[in-house]
ZAVO-914315 format. One line per field, with one value per residue (C-alpha): residue in three letters; x, y, z. Coordinates in nm, 2 decimals, padded with zeros to 4 digits, always signed. Each point is the difference from the previous one (the first is absolute). Example, Ala and Ser with C-alpha at 12.3 -4.5 7.8 and 13.67 -1.06 7.14 Angstrom:
2
res	Ala/Ser
x	+01.23/+00.14
y	-00.45/+00.34
z	+00.78/-00.07
This chain:
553
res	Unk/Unk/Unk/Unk/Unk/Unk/Unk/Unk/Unk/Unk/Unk/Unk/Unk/Unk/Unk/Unk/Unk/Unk/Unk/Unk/Unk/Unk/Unk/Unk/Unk/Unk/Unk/Unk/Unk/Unk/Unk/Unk/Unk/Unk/Unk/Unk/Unk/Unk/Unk/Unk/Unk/Unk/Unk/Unk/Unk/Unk/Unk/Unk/Unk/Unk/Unk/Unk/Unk/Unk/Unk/Unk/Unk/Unk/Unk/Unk/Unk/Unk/Unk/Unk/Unk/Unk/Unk/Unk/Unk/Unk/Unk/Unk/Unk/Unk/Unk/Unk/Unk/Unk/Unk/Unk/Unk/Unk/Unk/Unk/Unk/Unk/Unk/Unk/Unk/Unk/Unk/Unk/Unk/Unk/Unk/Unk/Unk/Unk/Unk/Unk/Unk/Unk/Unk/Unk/Unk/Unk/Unk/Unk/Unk/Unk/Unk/Unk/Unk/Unk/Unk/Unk/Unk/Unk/Unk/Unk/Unk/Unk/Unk/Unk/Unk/Unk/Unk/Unk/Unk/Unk/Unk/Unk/Unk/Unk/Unk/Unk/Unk/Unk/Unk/Unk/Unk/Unk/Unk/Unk/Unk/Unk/Unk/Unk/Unk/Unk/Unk/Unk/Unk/Unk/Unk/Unk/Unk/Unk/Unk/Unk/Unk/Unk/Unk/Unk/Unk/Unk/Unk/Unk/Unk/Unk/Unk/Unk/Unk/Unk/Unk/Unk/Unk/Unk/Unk/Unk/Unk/Unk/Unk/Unk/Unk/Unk/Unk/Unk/Unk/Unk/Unk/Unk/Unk/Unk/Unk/Unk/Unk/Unk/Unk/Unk/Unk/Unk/Unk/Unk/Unk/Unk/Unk/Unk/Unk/Unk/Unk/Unk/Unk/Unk/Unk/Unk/Unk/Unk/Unk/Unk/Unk/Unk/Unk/Unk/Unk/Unk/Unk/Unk/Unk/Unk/Unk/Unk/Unk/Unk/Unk/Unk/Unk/Unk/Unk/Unk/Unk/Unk/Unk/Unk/Unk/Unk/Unk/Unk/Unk/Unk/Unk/Unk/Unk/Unk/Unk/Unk/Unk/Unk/Unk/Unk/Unk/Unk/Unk/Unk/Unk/Unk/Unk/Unk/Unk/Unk/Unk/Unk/Unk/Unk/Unk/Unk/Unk/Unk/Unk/Unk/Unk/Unk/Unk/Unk/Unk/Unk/Unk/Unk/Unk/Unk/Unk/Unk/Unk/Unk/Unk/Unk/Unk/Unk/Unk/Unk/Unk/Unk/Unk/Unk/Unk/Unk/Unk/Unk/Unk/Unk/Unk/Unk/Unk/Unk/Unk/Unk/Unk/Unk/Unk/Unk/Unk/Unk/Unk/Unk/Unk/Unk/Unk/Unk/Unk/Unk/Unk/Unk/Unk/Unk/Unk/Unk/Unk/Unk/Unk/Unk/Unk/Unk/Unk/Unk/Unk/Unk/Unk/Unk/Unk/Unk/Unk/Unk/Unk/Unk/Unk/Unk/Unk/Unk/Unk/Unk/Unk/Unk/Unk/Unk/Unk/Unk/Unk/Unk/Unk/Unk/Unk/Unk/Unk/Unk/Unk/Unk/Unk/Unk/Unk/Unk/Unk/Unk/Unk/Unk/Unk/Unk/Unk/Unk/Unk/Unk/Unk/Unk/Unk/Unk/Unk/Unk/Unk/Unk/Unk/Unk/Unk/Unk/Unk/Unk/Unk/Unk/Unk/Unk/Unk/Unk/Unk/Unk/Unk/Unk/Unk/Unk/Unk/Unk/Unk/Unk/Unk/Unk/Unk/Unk/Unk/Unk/Unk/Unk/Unk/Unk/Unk/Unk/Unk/Unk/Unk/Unk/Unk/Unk/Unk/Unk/Unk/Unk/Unk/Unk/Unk/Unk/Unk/Unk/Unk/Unk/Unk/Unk/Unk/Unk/Unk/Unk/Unk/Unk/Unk/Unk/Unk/Unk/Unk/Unk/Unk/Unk/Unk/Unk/Unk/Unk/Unk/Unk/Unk/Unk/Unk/Unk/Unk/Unk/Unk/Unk/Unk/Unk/Unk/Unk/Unk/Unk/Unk/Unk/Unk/Unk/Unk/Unk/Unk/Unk/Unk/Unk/Unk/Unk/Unk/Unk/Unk/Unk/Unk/Unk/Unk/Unk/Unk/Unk/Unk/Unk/Unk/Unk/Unk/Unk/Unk/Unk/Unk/Unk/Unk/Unk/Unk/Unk/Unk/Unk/Unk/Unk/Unk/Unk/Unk/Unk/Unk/Unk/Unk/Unk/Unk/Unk/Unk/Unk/Unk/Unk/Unk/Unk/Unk/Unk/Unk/Unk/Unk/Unk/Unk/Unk/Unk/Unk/Unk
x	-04.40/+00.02/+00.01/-00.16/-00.28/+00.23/+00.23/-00.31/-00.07/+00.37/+00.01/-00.27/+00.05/+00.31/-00.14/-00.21/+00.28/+00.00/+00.40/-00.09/-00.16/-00.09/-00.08/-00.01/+00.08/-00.21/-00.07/-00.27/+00.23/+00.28/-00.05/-00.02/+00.33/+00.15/-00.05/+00.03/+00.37/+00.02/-00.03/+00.24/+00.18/-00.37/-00.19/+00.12/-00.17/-00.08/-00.08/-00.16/-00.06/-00.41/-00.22/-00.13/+00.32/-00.01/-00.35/+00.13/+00.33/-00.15/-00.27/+00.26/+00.19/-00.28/-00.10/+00.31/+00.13/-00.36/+00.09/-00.16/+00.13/-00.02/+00.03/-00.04/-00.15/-00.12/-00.35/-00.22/+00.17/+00.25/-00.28/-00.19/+00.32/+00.02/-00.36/+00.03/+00.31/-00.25/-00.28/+00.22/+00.13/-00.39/-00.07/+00.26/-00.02/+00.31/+00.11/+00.08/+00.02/-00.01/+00.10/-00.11/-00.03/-00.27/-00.03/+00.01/-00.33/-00.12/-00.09/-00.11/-00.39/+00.02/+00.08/+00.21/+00.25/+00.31/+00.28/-00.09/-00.33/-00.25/-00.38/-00.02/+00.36/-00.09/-00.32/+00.17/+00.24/-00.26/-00.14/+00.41/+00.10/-00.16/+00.00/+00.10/+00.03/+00.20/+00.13/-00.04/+00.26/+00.29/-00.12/-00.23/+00.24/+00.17/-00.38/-00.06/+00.30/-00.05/-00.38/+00.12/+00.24/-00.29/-00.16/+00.29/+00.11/-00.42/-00.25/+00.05/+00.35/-00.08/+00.11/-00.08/+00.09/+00.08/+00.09/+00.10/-00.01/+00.33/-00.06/-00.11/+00.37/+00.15/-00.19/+00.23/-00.21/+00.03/-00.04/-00.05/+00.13/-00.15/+00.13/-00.08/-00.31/+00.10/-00.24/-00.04/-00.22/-00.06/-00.14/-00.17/-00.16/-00.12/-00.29/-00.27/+00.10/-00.39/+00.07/+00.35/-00.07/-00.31/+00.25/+00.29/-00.32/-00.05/+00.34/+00.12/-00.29/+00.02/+00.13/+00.14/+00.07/+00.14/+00.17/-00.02/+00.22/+00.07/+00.19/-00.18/+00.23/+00.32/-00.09/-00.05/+00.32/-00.20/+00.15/+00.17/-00.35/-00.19/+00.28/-00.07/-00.36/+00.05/+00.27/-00.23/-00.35/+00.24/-00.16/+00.08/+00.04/-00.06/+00.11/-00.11/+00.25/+00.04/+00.01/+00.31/+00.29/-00.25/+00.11/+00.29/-00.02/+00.27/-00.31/-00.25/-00.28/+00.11/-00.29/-00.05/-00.17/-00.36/+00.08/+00.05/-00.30/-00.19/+00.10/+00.02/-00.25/-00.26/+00.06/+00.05/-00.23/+00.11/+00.16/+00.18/+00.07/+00.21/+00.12/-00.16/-00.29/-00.05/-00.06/+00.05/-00.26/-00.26/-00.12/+00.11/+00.33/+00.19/-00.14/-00.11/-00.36/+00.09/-00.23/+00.17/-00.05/+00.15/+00.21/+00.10/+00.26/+00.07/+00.08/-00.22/-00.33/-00.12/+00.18/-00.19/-00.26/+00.01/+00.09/-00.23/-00.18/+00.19/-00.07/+00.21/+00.17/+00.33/+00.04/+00.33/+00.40/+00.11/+00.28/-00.21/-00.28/+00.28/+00.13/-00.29/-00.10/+00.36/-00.04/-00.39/-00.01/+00.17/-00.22/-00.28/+00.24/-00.06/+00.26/+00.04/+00.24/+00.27/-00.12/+00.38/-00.04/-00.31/+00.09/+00.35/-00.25/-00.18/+00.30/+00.13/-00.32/+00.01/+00.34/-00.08/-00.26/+00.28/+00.11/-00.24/+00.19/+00.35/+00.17/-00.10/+00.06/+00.34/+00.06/-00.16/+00.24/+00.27/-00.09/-00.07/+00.32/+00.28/-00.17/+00.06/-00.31/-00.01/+00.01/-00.32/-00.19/-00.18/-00.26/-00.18/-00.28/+00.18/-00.01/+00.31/-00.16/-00.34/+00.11/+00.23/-00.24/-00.21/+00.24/+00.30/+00.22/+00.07/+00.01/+00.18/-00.01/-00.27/+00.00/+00.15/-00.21/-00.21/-00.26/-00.25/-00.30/-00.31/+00.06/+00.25/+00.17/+00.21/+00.32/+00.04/+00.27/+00.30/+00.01/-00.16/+00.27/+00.22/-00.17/+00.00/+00.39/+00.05/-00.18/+00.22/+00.34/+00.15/-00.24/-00.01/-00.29/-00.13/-00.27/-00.17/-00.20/-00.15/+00.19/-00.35/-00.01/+00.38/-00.04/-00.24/+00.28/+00.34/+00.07/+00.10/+00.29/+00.13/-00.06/+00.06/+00.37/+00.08/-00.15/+00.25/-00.32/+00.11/-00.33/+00.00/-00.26/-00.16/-00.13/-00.18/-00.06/-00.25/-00.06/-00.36/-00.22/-00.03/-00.28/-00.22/+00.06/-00.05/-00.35/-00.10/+00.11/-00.17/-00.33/-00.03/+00.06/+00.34/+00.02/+00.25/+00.05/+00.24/+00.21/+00.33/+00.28/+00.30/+00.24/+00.38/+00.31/-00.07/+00.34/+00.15/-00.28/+00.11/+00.38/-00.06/-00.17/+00.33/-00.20/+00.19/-00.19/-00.06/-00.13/-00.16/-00.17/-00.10/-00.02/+00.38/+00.07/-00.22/+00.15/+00.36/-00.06/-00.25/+00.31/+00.22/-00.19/-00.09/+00.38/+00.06/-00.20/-00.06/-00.28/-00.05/-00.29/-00.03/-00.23/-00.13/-00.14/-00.33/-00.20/-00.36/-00.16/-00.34/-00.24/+00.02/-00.20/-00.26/+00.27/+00.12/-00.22/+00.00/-00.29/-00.34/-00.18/-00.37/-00.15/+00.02/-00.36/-00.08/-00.18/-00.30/+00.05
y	-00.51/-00.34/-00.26/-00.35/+00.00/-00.14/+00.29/+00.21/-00.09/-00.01/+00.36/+00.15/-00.16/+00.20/+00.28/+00.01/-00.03/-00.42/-00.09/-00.32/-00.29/-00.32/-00.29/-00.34/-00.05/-00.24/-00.06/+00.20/+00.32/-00.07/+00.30/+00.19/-00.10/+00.03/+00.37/+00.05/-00.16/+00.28/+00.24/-00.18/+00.28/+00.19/-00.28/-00.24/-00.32/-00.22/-00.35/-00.18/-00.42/+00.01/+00.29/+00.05/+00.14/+00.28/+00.16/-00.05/+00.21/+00.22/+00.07/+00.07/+00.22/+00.19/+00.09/+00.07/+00.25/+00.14/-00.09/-00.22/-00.39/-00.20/-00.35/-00.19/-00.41/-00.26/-00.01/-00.25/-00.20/+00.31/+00.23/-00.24/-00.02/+00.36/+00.02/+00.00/+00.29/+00.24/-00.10/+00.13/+00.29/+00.07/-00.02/+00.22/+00.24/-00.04/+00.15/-00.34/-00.03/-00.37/-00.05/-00.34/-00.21/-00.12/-00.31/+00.05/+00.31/-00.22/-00.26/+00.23/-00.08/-00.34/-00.24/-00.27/-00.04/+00.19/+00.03/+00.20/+00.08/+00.10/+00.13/+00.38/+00.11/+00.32/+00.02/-00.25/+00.25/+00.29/-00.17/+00.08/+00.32/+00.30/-00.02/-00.32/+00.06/-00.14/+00.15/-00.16/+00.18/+00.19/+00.29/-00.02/-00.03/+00.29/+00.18/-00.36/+00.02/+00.41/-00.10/-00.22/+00.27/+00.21/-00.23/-00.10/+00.39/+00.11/-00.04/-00.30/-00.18/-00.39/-00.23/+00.01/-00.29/+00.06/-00.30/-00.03/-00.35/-00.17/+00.10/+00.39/-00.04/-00.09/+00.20/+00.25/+00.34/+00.39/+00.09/+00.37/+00.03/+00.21/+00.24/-00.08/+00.19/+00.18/-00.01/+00.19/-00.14/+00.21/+00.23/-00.28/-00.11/+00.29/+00.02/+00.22/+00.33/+00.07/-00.37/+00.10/+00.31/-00.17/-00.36/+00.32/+00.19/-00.35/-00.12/+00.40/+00.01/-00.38/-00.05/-00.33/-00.06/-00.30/-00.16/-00.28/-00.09/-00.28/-00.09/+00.20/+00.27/-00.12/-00.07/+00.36/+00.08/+00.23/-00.07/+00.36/+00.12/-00.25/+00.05/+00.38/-00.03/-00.20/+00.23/+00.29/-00.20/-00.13/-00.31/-00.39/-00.16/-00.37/-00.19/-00.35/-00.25/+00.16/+00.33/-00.07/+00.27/+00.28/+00.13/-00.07/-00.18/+00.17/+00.26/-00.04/+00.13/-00.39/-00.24/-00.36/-00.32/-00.03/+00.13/+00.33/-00.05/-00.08/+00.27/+00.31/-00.06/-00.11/+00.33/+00.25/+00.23/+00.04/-00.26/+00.05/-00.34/+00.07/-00.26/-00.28/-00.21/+00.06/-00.35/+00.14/+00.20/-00.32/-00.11/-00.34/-00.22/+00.17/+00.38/+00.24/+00.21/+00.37/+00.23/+00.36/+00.16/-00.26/+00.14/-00.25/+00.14/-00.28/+00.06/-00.30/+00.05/-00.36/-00.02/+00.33/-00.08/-00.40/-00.14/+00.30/+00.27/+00.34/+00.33/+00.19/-00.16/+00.17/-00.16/+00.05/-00.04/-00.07/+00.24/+00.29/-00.08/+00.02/+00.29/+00.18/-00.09/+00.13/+00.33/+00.07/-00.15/+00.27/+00.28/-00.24/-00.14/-00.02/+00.03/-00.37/-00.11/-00.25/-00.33/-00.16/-00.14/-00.17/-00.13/-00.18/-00.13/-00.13/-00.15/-00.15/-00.21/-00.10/-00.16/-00.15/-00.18/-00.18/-00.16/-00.26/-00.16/+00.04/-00.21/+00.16/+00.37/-00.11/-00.09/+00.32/+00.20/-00.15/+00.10/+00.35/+00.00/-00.12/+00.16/+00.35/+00.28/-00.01/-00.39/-00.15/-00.27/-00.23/-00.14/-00.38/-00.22/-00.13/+00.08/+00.25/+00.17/+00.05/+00.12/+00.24/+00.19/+00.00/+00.25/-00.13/+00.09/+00.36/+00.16/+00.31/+00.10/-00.07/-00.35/-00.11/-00.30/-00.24/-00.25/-00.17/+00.20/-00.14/-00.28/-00.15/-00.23/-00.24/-00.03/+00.35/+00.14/-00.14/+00.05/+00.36/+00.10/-00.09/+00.26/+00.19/+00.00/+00.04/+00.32/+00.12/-00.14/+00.26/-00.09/-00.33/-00.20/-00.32/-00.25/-00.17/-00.34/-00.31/-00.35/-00.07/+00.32/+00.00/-00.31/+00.20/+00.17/-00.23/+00.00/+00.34/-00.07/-00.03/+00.34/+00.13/-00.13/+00.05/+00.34/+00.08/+00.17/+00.08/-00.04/-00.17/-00.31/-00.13/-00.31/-00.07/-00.39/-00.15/-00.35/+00.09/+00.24/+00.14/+00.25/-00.25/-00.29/+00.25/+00.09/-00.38/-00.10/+00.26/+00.00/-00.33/-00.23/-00.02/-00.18/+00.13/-00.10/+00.07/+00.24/-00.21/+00.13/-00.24/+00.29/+00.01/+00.15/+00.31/+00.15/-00.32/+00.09/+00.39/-00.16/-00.24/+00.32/+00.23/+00.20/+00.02/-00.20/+00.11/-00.24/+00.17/-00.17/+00.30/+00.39/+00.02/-00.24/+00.19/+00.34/-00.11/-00.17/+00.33/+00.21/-00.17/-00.10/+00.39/+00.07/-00.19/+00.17/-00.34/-00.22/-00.22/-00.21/-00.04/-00.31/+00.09/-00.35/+00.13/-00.14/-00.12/+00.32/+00.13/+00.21/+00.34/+00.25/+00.21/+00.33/-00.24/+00.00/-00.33/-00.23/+00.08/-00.23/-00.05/-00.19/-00.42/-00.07/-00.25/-00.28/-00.26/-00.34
z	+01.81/-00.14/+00.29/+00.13/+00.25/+00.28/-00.05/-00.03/+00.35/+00.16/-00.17/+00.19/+00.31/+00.01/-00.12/+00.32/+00.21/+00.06/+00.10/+00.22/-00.16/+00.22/-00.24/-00.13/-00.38/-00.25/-00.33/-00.04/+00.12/-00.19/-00.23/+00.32/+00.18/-00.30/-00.07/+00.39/-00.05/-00.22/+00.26/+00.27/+00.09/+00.10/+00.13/+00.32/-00.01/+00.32/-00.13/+00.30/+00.03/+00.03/-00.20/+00.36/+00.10/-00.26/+00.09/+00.38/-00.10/-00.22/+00.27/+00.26/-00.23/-00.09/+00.36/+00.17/-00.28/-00.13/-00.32/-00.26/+00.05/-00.33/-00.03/-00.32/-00.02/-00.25/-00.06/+00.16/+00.23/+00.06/+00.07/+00.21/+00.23/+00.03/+00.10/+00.41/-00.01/-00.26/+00.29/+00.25/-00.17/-00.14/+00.44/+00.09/-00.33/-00.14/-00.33/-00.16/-00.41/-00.11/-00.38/-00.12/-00.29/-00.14/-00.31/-00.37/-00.08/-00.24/+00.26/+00.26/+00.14/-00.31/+00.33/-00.19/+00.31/-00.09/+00.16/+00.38/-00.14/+00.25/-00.08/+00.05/+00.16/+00.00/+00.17/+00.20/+00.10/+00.03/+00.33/+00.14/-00.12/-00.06/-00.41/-00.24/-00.36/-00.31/-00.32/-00.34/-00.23/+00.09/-00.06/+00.29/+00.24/+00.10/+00.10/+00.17/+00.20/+00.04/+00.15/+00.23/+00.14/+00.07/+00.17/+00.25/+00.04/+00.05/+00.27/+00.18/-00.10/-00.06/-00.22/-00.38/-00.27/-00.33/-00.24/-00.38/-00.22/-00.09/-00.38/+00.06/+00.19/-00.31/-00.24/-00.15/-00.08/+00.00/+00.38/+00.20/+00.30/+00.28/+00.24/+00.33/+00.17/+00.32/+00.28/+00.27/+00.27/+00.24/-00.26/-00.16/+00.28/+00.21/+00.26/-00.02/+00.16/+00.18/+00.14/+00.10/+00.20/+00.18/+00.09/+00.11/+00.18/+00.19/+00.07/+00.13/+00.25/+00.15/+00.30/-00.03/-00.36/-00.12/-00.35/-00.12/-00.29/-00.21/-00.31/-00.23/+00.17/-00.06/-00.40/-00.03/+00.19/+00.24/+00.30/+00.06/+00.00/+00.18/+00.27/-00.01/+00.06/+00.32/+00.15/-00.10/+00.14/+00.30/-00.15/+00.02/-00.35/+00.05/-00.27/-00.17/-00.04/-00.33/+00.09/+00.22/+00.00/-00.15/+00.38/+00.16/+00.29/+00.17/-00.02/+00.30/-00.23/-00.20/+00.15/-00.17/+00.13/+00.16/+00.36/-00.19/-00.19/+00.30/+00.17/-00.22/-00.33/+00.24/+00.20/-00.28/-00.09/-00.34/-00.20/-00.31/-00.21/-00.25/-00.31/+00.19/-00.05/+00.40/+00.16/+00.34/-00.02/-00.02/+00.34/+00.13/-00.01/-00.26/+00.09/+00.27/-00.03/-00.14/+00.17/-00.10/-00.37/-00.29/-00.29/-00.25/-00.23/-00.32/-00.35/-00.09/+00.04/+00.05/+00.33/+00.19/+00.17/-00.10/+00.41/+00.16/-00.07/+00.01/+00.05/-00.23/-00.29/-00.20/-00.30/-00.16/+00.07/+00.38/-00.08/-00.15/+00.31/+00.26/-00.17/+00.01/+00.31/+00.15/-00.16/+00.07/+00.42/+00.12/-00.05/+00.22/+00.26/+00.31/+00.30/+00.18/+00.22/-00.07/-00.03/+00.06/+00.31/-00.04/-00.37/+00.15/+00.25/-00.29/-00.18/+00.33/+00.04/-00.36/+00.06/+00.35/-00.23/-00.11/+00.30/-00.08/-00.24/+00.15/-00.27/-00.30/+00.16/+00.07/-00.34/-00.14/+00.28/-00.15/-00.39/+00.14/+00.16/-00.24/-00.34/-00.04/+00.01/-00.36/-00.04/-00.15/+00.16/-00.27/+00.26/-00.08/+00.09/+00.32/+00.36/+00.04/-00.30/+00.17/+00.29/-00.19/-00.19/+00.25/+00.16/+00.16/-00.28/+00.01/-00.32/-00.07/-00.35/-00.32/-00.11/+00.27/+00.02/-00.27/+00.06/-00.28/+00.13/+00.03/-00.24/+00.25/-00.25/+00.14/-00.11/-00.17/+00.22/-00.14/-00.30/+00.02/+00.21/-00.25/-00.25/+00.32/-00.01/-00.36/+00.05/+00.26/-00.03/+00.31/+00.25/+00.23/-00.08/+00.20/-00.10/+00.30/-00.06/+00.14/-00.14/-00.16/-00.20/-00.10/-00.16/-00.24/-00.15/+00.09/-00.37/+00.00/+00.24/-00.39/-00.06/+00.32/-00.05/-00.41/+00.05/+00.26/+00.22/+00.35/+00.14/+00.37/+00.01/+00.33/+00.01/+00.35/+00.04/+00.14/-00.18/-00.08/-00.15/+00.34/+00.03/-00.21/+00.26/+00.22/-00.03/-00.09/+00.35/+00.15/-00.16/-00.10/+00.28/-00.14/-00.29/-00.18/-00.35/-00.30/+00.20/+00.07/-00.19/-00.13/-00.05/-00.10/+00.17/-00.14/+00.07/-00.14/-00.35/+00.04/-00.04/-00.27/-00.20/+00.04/+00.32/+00.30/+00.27/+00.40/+00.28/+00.34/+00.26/+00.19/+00.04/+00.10/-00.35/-00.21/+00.11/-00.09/-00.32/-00.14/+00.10/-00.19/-00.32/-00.02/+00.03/-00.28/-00.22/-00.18/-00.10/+00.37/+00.13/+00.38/+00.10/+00.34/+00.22/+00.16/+00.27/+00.03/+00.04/+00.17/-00.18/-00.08/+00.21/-00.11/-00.03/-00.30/-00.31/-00.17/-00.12/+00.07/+00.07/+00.03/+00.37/-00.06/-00.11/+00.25/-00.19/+00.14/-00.13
């Protein structure tokens, strides 16, 4: 039919199923919003106050529900905001879609400084998503946008960009659109059966096999199975801080943190690691040596083998793998005795680990306490967020818990959670941060209160970018620099936004104030004051840092 390139595109994103749009209009989307406008009873959009703030929600959206989270920015300067939430999401392979603008064609590559212009956006883009690509006519862009689907619904899910110029948005031309393409991924994706039998051959016969699994497992939803194959192994699953809730941790089988590493990876004598690039299988601070028979199970193929060699490698779909691997260990089982006693063991010296750092447990006891099981944690680059991923925050049930991954962007929290909440408007959701990373994303108190979000924000307060000041007084003779923090009364700023503001000084404070901002099922930030505070112990992954060189001068 007859339409402009901007409907062209707001068609076939709801074609594919888009509803929730997180964006920032500009001129060079006009055509866009407009034929989105359109569609206002279909599509709910989440204008934000910093193009940041969109990638963050859509990345937390995307997730906490498994399904595709769309935002839409300006080119340029827009895009080049949005750059550290598409890192993150591209880190913790997220199914993110940006849309972006881009200046007139014509003037495309011709560099004469036009409005947001920036030399190659898309292969700019291509180093933070998975594919970056542009249509230039209307007509291209229901197979652009129909691409893109694939490529966030196949193999790996990351981020991939699409973007259309201001006049293809406005050019009015005959247009196709396409049906959606269903995918199935297990079937997509599925290991090689030889490979399959031999990893079931290995795991049936061991004596004291072992999972690991990591967030690879909870993008293919295969949780039910994973959890099979440990009851039927009588197997451990320990999970990476984004593998958290693949097992209940009301489960004794559920293991998390380096003391469980330590003590069952490094004695198993086969070792499944399954949707997880398998750090803690690399000897030294961050791992433990593996010694028993490695299978790494990963639908991408880049990441087996890349930290340490393996010895059998099942390429394909952690839910097909764990599938198959449920129905094909039985027939090579052996009989073993329950492990139960000795994995509570496990899990009770994990959290005596903990006693290290009494103030930040306390505060994670608390969280664990007053959010219900299916509440999701929306960890940060703090202290209390360290120590809960680490394993002090039980988690009961599948995306239970988010962190940024290996990228470890500070700042990310907040405003994820809010896509976090959006996503799951009858579930409890808290956001815990430092005062130096909330600041990242105070704007979006503005959104957090027009949008009506009931998402619970913690702000623990320390006057200083704490860990940083940290490790310059302890390796470097203390001189501390650029660390001192001249914050606000952030309950008084949560006020002044429309957010209803909570003060606690301590544990007993904090526990009240969570309780009742939860209860009120409104949007509420709860500044919590926070001591000096001693380093983390090893149980605790944060930086790693190399020895001080010692210099001769």
């Amino acid at each position: 039919m007859e339409m402009t390139g901007g409907q062209a595109l707001a068609q076939s994103l709801k074609v594919e199923g888009v509803e929730t749009i997180f964006a920032l209009p500009g001129i060079q989307l006009d055509y866009l919003f407009d034929a989105i406008w359109e569609e206002r009873d279909h599509f709910k959009v989440l204008h934000t106050r910093h193009e940041q703030a969109t990638a963050y929600m859509a990345d937390g959206f995307a997730r906490s529900t498994g399904k595709v989270g769309t935002f839409v920015v300006v080119p340029g300067p827009g895009v080049l905001n949005a750059t550290a939430a598409l890192s993150t999401a591209y880190a913790c392979s997220s199914p993110v879609l940006c849309v972006t603008g881009q200046i007139e064609s014509a003037l495309i590559g011709k560099g004469r400084g036009a409005l947001h212009e920036i030399n190659d956006q898309p292969g700019l883009l291509r180093h933070l998503t998975k594919s970056s690509e542009g249509a230039m006519r209307p007509e291209e862009i229901p197979s652009m946008v129909r691409r893109a689907m694939r490529g966030l619904k196949t193999g790996r899910p990351r981020p991939v960009s699409i973007e259309v110029p201001p006049d293809i948005l406005g050019t009015v031309a005959d247009v196709t659109l396409l049906e959606p393409e269903a995918f199935d991924r297990p079937r997509l994706h599925q290991a090689d059966p030889d490979l399959l039998e031999r990893a079931a051959e290995v795991l049936g016969k061991a004596e004291r096999p072992a999972i690991c699994a990591g967030g690879g497992v909870l993008s293919a939803e295969a949780w039910e199975e994973v959890r099979e194959l440990a009851r039927i192994l009588e197997a451990p699953v320990i999970m990476t801080a984004n593998g958290r809730g693949v097992v209940s941790d009301h489960d004794y089988r559920a293991q998390a943190g380096r003391v469980a590493q330590a003590q069952l990876l490094a004695k198993a004598d086969a070792v499944l690691a399954i949707g997880t690039r398998f750090l803690a299988g690399i000897p030294g601070p961050q791992g433990v040596e593996v010694t028993g028979t490695l299978i790494q199970a990963d639908i991408d193929p880049e990441e087996i083998g890349r930290n340490r060699p393996v010895d059998l490698a099942l390429l394909g779909d952690a839910k097909h793998t764990a599938g198959e691997l449920v129905r094909r260990v039985p027939k090579h089982n052996r009989t073993r005795p329950s492990r139960e006693a000795e994995l509570r063991a496990v899990k009770g010296a994990q959290a005596k680990a903990f006693d290290a750092t009494p103030w930040q447990r306390d505060m994670v006891r608390v969280l664990r306490e007053v959010m219900p099981e299916d509440g999701i944690l929306v960890s940060e680059s703090t202290q209390v967020g360290y120590v809960a991923q680490a394993g002090a925050f039980p988690v009961y049930q599948p995306r239970g818990m988010f962190t940024s991954g290996y990228q470890g962007t500070l700042g990310y929290g907040y405003a994820t959670a809010l896509g976090v909440q959006v996503g799951n408007p009858d579930r409890k959701v808290v956001s815990i941060s430092g005062d130096g990373g909330f600041m990242y994303n105070v704007q979006e108190l503005a959104t957090h209160a027009q949008q009506g979000i009931p998402l619970v924000a913690v702000v623990f307060n320390d006057n200083l970018y704490g860990n940083v000041r940290r490790i310059q007084e302890q390796r470097y003779n203390g001189h501390g620099m650029g660390t001192e923090l001249n914050n606000p009364d952030f309950q008084q700023v949560a006020e002044l936004f429309g957010v209803a503001g909570y003060r606690a000084k301590d544990a007993g404070e904090f526990r009240s104030a969570l309780d009742r901002a939860l209860a009120s099922n409104k949007p509420a930030l709860i500044e919590v004051a926070q001591p000096r505070t001693p380093d983390l112990p090893a149980a605790v992954p944060m930086q790693q840092l190399p020895p001080r060189p010692v210099l001769s001068l």
